[in-house]
N, C-alpha and C positions, 0 to 999 in steps of 0.2 A: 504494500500500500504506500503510493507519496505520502506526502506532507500532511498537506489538508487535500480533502475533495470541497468541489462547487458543491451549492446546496440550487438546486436550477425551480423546483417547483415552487418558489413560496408567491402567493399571487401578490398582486401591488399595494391591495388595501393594508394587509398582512405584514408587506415591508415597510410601510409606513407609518403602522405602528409598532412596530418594532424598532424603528428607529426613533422613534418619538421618545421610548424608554433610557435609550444613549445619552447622557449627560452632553457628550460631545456633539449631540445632536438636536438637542431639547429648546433650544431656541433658534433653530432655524424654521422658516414658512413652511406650512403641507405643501407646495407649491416646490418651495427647494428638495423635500425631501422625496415627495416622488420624481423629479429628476433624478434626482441619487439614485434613487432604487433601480433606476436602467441602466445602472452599470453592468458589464456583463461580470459572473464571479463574482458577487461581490459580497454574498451570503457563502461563507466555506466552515467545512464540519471537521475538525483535529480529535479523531481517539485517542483515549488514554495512552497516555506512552508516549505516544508520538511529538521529537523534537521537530516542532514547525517554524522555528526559528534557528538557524547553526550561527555559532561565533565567527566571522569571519564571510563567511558569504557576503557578494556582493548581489544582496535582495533587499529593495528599497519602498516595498510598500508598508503601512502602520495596521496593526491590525484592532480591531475594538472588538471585546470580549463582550460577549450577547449573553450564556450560559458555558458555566465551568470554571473550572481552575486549573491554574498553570505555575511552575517554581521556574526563577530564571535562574542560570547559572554562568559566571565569568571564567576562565580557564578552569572549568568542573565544579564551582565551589559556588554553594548556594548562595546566592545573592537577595532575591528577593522573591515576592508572589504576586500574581497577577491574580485577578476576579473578576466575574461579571462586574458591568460599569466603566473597568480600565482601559488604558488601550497601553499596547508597546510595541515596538518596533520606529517608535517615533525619530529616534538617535538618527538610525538610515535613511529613514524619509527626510528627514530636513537637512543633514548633512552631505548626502550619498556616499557615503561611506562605509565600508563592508560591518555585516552586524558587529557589534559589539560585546553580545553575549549571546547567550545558547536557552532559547526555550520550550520549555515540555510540557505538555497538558496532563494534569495530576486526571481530570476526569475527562470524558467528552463534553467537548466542547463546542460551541456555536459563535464563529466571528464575523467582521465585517472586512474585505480585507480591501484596502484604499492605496490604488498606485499615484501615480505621478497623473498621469492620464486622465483616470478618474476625477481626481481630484483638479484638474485643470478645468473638466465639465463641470463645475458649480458653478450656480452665480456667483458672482464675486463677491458680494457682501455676503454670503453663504460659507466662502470661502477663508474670508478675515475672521468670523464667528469662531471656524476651525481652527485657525493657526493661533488666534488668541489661546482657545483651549489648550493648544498641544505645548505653546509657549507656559501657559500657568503649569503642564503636566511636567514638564521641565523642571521647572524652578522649585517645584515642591518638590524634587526629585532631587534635584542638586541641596537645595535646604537642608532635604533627611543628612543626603550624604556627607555634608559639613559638619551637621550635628557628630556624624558617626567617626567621621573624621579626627573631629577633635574629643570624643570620647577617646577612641584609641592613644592620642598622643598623649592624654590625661594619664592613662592605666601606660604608655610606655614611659611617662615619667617617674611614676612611682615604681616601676619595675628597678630601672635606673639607680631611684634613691635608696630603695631595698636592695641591691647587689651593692652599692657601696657604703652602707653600712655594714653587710655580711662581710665587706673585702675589710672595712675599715676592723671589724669584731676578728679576725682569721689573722691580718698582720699585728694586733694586738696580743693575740695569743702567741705568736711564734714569738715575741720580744720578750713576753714572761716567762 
């Protein structure tokens, strides 16, 4: 089995409200979002297991998670989790630059998957809506990662101060 398969039967009304439930979608017009929905592909279903995103690939469309769960991982090492509501892939879509980490759907999943292409057929004010969104998905993403950031340099400082007290405790004992 690929990656993901297309989901081809869902009729219009159906993708329109379903789209309507996307955060990244929720203030765009019915108007913009049944355009949307004539993307071709744009409804795709990822089984369990399956990585539909690889580190390093150069595949540049965002995907936004409809139903399921997915763990991402950076050179193998759990990174973070995706859920209904989110989307990722975003890194390579706004960059083009080959993925940045490797994701796997914890269950079956239901996404939306949005290329370059696609995403050039929106209105254009349908289109700023999105990239405001994907810019705020960013920044709360980079934020976490600061926070996490500067947690670790916290705990590698006190490591630091605890090894040279042990060192300072260790040449003390060899002088007595």
């Amino acid at each position: 089995m690929g990656k993901t398969q297309p989901i081809n039967n869902v009729s219009k009304l159906r993708a329109v409200e379903l789209l309507s439930r996307a955060e990244l979608f929720k203030s765009l017009s019915s108007e913009d979002k049944r355009q949307f929905t004539l993307a071709p592909g744009l409804f795709q279903y990822a089984a369990s297991g399956v990585e539909f995103i690889q580190q390093g690939e150069p595949d540049y469309c965002i995907y936004v998670v409809m139903s399921g769960k997915a763990k991402v991982y950076r050179d193998r090492i759990h990174v973070g989790d995706i859920a209904a509501g989110q989307f990722v892939g975003e890194v390579s879509f706004v960059t083009r630059e080959p993925r940045t980490a490797t994701v796997q759907a914890v269950t079956d999943m239901i996404m939306l998957r949005i290329d370059a292409e696609n995403f050039r057929k929106l209105p254009i004010l349908a289109r700023e809506i999105m990239k405001d969104k994907i810019i705020g998905g960013l920044n709360a993403r980079i934020g976490l990662m600061n926070k996490e950031m500067q947690a670790l340099r916290i705990r590698n400082e006190e490591l630091d101060q605890n090894e040279e007290v042990e060192l300072k405790a260790e040449n003390n004992d060899e002088a007595t």
